[in-house]
C-alpha positions as CSV (number, residue, x, y, z in Angstrom):
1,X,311.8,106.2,-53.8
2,X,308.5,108.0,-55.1
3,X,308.9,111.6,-54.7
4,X,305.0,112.4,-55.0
5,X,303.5,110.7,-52.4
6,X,302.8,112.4,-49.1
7,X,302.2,109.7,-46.2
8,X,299.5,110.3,-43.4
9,X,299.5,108.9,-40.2
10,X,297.3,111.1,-38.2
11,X,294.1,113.8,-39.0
12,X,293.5,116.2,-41.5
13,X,294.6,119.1,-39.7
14,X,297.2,122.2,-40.5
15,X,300.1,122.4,-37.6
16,X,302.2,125.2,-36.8
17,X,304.9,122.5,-35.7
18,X,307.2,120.4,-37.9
19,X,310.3,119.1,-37.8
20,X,313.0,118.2,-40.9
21,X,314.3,114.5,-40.8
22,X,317.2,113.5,-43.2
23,X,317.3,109.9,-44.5
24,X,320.1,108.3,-45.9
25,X,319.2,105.2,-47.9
26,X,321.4,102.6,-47.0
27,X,320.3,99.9,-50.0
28,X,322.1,102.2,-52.6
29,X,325.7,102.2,-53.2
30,X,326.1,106.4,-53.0
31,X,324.2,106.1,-50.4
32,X,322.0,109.3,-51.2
33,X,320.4,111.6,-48.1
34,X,316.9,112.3,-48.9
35,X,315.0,115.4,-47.0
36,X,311.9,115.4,-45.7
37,X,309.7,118.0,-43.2
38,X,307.0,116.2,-41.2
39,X,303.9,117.9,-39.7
40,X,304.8,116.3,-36.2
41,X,305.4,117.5,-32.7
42,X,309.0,116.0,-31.6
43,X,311.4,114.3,-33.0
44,X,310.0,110.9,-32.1
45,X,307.1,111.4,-33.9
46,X,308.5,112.9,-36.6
47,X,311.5,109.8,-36.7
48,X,308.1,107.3,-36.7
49,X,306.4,109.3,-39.4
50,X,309.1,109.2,-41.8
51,X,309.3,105.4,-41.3
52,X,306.2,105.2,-42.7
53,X,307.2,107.1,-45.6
54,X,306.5,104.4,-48.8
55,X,310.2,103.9,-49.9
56,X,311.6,103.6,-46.7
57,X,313.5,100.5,-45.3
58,X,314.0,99.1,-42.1
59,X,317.6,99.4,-43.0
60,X,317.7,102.8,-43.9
61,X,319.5,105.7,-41.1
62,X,316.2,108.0,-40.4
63,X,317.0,111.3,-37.7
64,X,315.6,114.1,-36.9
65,X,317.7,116.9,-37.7
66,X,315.4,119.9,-36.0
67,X,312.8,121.8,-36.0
68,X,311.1,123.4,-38.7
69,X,311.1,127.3,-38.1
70,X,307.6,129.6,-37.8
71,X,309.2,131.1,-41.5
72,X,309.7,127.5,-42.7
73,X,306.3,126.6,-41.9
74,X,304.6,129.6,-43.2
75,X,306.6,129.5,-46.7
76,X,305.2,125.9,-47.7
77,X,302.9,126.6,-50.8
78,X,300.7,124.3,-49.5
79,X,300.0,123.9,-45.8
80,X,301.8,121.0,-43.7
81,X,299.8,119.0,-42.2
82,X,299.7,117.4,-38.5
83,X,301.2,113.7,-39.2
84,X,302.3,114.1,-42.5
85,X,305.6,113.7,-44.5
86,X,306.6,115.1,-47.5
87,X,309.9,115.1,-49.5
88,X,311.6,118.3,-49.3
89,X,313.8,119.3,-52.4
């Protein structure tokens, strides 16, 4: 799964709302969780966004785990971004 790539599925726009989604990648025998924060409203969008993500199968168990915190949001070096995704190490 690339770790660089950020998807985009809406504008160009900071948020002050996010949410953090875990994926576990069901195609792999460990079956390794992967961590990401999206720049989305609820955890629908956020669920939908991550779907996108290049890397990401059908197959694979995608949930929202909650919602990132005003401190979360802030301590990003870069800004997150309404409708995007981005791997979180």
């Amino acid at each position: 799964m690339p770790r660089d790539t950020e998807a985009k599925i809406q504008t160009d726009d900071s948020t002050n709302t996010g949410w953090i989604v875990w994926v576990t990648a069901m195609e792999d025998a460990s079956k390794p969780i992967y961590y990401f924060v999206t720049g989305c409203d609820n955890d629908t969008e956020a669920v939908a966004a991550v779907r996108s993500y290049p890397g990401i199968l059908p197959e694979d168990n995608v949930k929202a785990m909650r919602p990132l915190s005003n401190t979360e949001l802030s301590g990003f070096k870069e800004p997150l971004r309404r409708g995007h995704v981005r791997m979180h190490e």
